[in-house]
N, C-alpha and C positions, 0 to 999 in steps of 0.2 A: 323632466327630461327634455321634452320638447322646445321650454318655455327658451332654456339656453340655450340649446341647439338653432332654435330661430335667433337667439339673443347674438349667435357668432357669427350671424350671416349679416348682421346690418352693423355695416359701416360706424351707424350714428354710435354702436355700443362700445366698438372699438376705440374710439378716441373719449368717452366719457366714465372709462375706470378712474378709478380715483388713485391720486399721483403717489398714494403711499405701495402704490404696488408698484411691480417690475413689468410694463408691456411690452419687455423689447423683443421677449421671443415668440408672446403670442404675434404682436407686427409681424416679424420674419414670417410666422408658420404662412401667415396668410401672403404676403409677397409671393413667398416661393409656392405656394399652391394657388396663384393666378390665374395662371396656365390652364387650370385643370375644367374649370367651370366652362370655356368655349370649347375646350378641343369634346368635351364631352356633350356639347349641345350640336355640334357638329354632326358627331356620329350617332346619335339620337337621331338627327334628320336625315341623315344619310341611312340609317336602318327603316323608319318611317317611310322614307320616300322607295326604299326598296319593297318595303311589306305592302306598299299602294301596290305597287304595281305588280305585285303577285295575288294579291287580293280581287283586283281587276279583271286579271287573268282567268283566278279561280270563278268571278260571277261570271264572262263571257264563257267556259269553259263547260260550266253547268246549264246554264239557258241554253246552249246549243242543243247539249246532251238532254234536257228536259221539253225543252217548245219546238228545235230542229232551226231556230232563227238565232240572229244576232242580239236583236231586240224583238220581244214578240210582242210587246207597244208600237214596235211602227207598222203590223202588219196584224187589227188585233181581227180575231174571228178568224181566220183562214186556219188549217189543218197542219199538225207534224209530222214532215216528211221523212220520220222516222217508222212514224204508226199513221199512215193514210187511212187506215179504215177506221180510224176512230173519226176524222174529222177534228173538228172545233171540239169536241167532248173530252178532247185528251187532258183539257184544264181542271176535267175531275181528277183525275189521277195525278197530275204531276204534285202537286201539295202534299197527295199523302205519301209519296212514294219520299220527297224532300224530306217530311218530317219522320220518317221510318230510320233514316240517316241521320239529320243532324240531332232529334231528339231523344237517342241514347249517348252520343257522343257529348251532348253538353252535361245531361244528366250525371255522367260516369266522371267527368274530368273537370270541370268549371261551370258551374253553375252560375257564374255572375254575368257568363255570357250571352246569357237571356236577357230579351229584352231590347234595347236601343241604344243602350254603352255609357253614354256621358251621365248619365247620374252618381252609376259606379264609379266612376272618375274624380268625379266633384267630391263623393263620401270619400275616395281613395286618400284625396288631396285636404282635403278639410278635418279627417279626424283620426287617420289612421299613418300620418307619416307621410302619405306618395306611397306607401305599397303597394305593386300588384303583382298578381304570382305569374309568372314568366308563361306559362301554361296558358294564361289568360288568350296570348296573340294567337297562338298557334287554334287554339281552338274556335276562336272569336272568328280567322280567318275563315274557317271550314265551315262554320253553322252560318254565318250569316251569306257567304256566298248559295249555299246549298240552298238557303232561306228564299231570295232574292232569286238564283237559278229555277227555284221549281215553280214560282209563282207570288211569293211575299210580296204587299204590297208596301217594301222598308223602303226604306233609303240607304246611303251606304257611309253615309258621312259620321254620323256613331259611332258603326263598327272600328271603321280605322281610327279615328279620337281611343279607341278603348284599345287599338292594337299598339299603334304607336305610343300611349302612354305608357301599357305595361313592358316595352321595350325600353322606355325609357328609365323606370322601373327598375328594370332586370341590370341594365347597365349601370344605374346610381349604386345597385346592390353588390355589383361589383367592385367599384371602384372606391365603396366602402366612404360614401359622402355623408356628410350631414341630414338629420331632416328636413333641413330649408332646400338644402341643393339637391333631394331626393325631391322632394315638391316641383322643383322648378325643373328639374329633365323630365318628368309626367306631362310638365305644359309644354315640353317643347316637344316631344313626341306628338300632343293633341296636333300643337300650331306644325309641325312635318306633316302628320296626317291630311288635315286640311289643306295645307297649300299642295303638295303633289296631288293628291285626288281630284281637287277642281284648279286646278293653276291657280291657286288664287293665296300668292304668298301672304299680303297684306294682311286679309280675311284670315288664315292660319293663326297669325299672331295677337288680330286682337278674339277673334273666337280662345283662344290659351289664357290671355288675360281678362277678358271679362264674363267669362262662365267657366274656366276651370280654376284658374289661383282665386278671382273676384276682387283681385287690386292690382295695380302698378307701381311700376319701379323703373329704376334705372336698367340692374342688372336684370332685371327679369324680362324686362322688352328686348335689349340685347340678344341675351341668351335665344329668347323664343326667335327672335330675328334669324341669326346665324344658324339655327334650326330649319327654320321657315324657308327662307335661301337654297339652303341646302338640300332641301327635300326636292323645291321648286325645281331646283336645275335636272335633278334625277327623273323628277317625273316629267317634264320637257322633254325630255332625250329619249325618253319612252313614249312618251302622247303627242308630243306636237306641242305649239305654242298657238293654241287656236283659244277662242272665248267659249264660255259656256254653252251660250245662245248665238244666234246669229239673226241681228233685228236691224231693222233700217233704223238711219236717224229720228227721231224725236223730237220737238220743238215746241215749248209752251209757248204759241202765236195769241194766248189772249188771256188777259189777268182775272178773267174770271174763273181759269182750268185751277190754278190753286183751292177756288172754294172746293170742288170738286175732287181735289185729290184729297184735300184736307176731311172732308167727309168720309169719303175711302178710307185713311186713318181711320176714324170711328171705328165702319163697321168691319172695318179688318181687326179691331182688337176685338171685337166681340166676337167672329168669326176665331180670332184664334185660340179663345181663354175656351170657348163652345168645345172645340179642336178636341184641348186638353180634357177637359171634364167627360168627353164622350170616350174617348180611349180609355181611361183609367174605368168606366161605366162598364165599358163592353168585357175588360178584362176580368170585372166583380163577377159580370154573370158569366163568364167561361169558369171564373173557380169556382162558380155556385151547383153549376151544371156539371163538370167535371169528377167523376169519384174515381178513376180508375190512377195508374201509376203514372207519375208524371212525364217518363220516359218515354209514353205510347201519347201523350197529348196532341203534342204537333201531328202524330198523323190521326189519330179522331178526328181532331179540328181542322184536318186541310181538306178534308170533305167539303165543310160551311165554303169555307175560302173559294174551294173549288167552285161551287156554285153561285158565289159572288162574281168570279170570273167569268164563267159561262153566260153570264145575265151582262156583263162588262168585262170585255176582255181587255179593254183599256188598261184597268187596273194592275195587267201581269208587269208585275217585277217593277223600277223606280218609275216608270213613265216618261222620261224625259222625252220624246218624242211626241206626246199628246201635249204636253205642257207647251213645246218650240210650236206647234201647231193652233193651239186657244193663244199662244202671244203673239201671233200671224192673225187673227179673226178667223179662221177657217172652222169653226162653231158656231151654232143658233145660241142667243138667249138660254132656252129650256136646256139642252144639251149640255150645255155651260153648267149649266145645274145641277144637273144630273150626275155630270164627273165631279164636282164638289164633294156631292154628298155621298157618292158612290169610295171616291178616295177615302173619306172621313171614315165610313164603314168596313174598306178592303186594308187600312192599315191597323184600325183597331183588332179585327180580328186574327189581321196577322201577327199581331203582340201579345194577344189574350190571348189565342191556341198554345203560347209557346215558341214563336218564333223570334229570331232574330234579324234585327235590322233597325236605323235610325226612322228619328222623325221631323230633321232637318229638309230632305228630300219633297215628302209629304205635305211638312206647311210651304213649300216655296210650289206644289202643284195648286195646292187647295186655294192659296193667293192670288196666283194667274186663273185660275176659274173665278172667283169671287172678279179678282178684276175686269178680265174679259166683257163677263156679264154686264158691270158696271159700267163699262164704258162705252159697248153694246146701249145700254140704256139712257147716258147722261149722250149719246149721240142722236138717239133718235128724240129725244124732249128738246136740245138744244144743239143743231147741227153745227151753226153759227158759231159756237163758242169752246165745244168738249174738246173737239181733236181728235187723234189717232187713238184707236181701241190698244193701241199693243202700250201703247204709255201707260196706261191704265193697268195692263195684265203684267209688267214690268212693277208699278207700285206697288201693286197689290199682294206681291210677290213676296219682297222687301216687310210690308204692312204686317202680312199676319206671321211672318216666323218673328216677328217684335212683339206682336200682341201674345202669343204662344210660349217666346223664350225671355223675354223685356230683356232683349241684347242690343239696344239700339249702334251702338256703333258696329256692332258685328256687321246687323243686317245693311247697314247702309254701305261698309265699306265690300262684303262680301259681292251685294248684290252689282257695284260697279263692277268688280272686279270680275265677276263670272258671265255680264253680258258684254263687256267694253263699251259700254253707253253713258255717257256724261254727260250730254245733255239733257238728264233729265235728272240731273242729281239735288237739284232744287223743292222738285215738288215731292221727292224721295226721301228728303230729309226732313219734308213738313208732317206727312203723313206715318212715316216712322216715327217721330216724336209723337206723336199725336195719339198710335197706335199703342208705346209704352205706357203713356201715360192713364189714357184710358184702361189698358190692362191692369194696370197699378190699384185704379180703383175696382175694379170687378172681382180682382182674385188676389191673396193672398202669395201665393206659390206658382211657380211658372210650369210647363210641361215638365221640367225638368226635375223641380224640387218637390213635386206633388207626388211624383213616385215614391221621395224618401219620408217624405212628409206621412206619407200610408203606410208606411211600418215604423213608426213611431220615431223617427231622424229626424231634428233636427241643425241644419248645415251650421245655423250660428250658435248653435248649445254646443254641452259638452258630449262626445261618445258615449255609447250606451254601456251602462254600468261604470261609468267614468265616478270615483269618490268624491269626486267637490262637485256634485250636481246640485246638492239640498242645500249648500252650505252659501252665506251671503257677505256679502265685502267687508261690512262692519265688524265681523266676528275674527275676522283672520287680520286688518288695517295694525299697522305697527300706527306710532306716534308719529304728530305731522313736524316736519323737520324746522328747525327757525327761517322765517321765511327771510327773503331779500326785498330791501328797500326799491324801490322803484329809482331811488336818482344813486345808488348805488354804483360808481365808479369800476369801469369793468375789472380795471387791476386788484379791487379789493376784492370782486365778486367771485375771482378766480383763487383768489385767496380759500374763498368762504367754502367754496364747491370738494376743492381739494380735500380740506378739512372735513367737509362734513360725511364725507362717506355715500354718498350719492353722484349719480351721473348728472342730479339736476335738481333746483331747486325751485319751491312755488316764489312768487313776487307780488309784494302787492303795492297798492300804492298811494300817494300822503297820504290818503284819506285812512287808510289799514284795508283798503276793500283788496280783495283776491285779482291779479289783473293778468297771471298766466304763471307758464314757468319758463325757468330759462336753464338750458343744458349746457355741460359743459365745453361738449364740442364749438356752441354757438360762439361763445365767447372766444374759448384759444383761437380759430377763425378768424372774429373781428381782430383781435390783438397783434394776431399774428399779420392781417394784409394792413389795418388801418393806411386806409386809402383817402380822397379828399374827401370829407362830409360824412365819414364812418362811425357810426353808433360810439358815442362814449357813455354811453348809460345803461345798466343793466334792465332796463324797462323797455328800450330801444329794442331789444333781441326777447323781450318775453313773450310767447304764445302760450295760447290755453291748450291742450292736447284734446283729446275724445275726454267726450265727461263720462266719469264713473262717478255713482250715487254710494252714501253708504248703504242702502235697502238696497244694492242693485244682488243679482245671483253672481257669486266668484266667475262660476262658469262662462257668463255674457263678460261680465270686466276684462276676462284674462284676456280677449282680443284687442281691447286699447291698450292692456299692459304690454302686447307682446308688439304693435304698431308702435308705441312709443320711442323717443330718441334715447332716452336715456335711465336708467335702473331704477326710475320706479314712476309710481304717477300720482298728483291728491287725490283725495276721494272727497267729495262733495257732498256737506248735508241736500237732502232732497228739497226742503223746503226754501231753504236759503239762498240756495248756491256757494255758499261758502266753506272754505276746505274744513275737514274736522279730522282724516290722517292721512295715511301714508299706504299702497299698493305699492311692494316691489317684488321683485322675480323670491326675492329669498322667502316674501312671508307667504307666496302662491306655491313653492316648494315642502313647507311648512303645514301648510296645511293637507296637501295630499299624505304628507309622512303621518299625522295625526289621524287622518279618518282610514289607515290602511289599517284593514281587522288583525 
């Protein structure tokens, strides 16, 4: 169901039916529902950028009502002047009194709303359609502000990713779309979520495409765009058009600060894969320790939190005002440290009790401490050469939500976008590469996918309980179809394509070796502009697609079969490399009808 459902959203399939059928009316349908795909990525952003800013509301609304402050990071230690005779002690209490509230309320109505949001999003999107049940926003909004109000050490960038997706969600299920265009209003809600919350349209868009869908498109950057925009302008006209941070200029005055930021890569991906492993740690031994009913968790465990707080008040609620302050220098070394390890601790346990809220927030704090420090350091060994500390606590910032999420263009475009700093996008992008790539090798799964990864998900297999999970490419492969000659004349090959009952055919070449395949779109194309110097040979237009082995699992294939241009793809001996059949959408339909009990 799905395989064609995605098969009617790409372009490449609509022009590579084969000519014995009638395309004129599927053409039409899609003409006439053109329309449909932006006006609905539109209001996707437009609901998003409205759910920001009641979400916003609800966290300023509750920290007042819970600390008696705006931010009780910009003011930590000092007492609520709601409850003056508690003092600073009031931080025992507000966590359990948060989690008395939001953790019936999640337990009773939406339980996915635990947690930090985007993972559920990613499963939403990768295995189950884009569904999310509409209940999802509304609750998402209340527990994580509540979360974040009484003292969570989240962030907020999750929650709205998980609100604005299930908006986006609830409107595809209205409007009665496709799987693919149900996937793609999910991402455009993420990318609304993100750009109203931190103005940060750009960042919106590739955060939608490179951790919620995990590819690009034409129409899919589009869409998220015209979302992205959308949301931007709504939350502008609510927040202001101000930058994240507010830092003085920047300027690498000496080619040695590269060695130095590029180091910072390093240990920012070790600092952030550390990040990961310790949150998921903390949350083993909250279920280990925990027996009682889940719905009373949040408030047992806002006790701990609580007295994380009291010990660092820093930690109440996103922190951004301790963060704007360690990227000023207005921290020691040691201290610097201290709030490291202190965040690392006060967000795990706000995930492991049960609570709600992101951990975007968290790695771009734990960064600027890491960097701080860092730069703090490579200042006083080499005064001469390091530079300004705050460049350092700006990289570092950048650094580890890459070692943490391996989203490099996220973190690079985000991180411009939330300080308005350019001048230092250079050694931003050394250190962020630097930091993926390192992450790459340390860990397997990013903070993201280690969550799904621990209850037995994985994002590039099939769903759980899915029928073609056991079953392998060689057992379901139709027969490989007559290939095309490499000098193969396009008029003839168009001929051959038609006939043969495929969108595309393999090619090989004098030699008989395998040399890709060529689709029929590719061809009608050439035939139709021949332009000066235009491919006249079908070898000219042949590409190899994603390799599928015959040993490979259906379940891993059916993703090159469903990215492919055209209705089917070769399957490759393993040893060889050369084709030996045929993967197409009919014998991957086929096969789930046969293993359904």
């Amino acid at each position: 169901m799905s395989a064609t459902q995605t098969a009617e959203n790409e372009p490449a399939a609509d022009h590579t039916a084969p000519s014995t059928r009638t395309p004129a009316p599927r053409f039409t349908g899609l003409r006439s529902a053109s329309w449909r795909l932006p006006l609905l990525a539109v209001l996707t952003g437009a609901g998003a950028g409205v759910g920001s800013i009641v979400f916003r509301w609800c966290i300023t609304t509750f920290t007042h009502l819970f600390s008696g402050h705006g931010d009780y990071a910009a003011s930590p230690g000092s007492g609520n002047p709601h409850t003056p005779w508690l003092g600073p002690y009031f931080v025992l209490l507000a966590p359990v009194l948060g989690g008395l509230l939001h953790g019936p309320l999640v337990h009773r109505f939406a339980k996915e709303a635990r947690g930090h949001g985007v993972p559920e999003v990613m499963l939403a999107v990768a295995q189950r359609g884009g569904r999310i049940s509409p209940k999802v926003a509304v609750v998402k909004t209340l527990a994580s502000a509540l979360t974040i109000g009484s003292g969570g050490s989240v962030g907020r960038e999750g929650p709205i990713v998980q609100i604005g997706s299930a908006l986006g969600s609830t409107l595809g299920r209205l409007a009665r779309v496709t799987e693919g265009r149900m996937r793609l209003l999910v991402a455009c809600g993420a990318a609304g979520g993100i750009a109203a919350t931190f103005n940060a349209p750009l960042a919106g868009v590739f955060f939608a495409m490179e951790l919620i869908l995990g590819t690009f498109s034409a129409e899919a950057f589009g869409a998220a765009v015209l979302a992205s925009v959308t949301a931007s302008v709504i939350g502008r006209a609510a927040f202001g058009d101000v930058a994240f941070l507010r830092l003085p200029d920047f300027h690498v005055d000496h080619l040695g600060q590269y060695g130095l930021f590029a180091v910072l890569g390093v240990v920012a991906a070790v600092v952030g894969v550390g990040f990961s492993r310790f949150l998921y740690l903390v949350e083993d031994a909250c279920d280990w320790l925990w027996r009682g009913p889940e719905w009373l968790r949040p408030a047992a465990g806002g006790l701990a939190l609580g007295l994380v707080l009291l010990a660092l008040p820093q930690m109440y609620g996103v922190g951004y005002p301790v963060l704007q302050k360690a990227a000023e220098g207005g921290y020691a070394v040691g201290f610097l440290l201290v709030l490291l390890a202190g965040k690392m601790l006060a967000t795990s346990v706000t995930i492991g009790i049960g609570g709600s809220g992101g951990v975007f927030a968290p790695s771009l704090f734990i960064g600027a401490m890491l960097g701080a420090a860092y730069g703090i350091g490579a200042h006083e060994l080499l005064p001469g050469t390091a530079g300004a500390v705050g460049a350092y606590a700006l990289v570092g910032m950048g650094a580890v939500f890459a070692g943490a999420s391996r989203a490099p263009i996220t973190a690079v475009v985000i991180l411009f976008e939330l300080t308005g700093e350019y001048t230092i996008i250079l050694p931003l992008m050394l250190a962020i590469v630097l930091a993926t790539a390192t992450s790459r090798l340390l860990s397997q799964d990013t903070v993201y996918t280690l969550k799904l990864r621990r209850r037995g998900i994985d994002l590039g297999g099939p769903a759980q309980g899915a029928r073609i999970s056991a079953q392998r490419v060689d057992a379901v492969m139709e027969a490989l179809p007559s290939p095309l000659s490499w000098s193969t004349p396009l008029s003839d090959a168009a001929d051959l394509l038609s006939l043969s009952g495929h969108g595309a055919l393999p090619v090989v070449d004098e030699a008989g070796a395998y040399a890709g395949v060529v689709t029929a779109q590719a061809v009608a194309e050439a035939l139709a502009e021949q332009p000066e110097g235009a491919p006249t040979r079908v070898g000219q237009l042949a590409e190899p697609p994603t390799t599928v082995t015959a040993d490979q699992p259906l379940a891993q294939a059916l993703h090159a079969l469903l990215a492919a241009a055209g209705t089917g793809i070769p399957v490759l001996d393993h040893a060889s490399g050369e084709p030996v059949g045929w993967l197409s959408h009919q014998s991957a339909l086929r096969a789930v009808h046969t293993a359904a009990p």
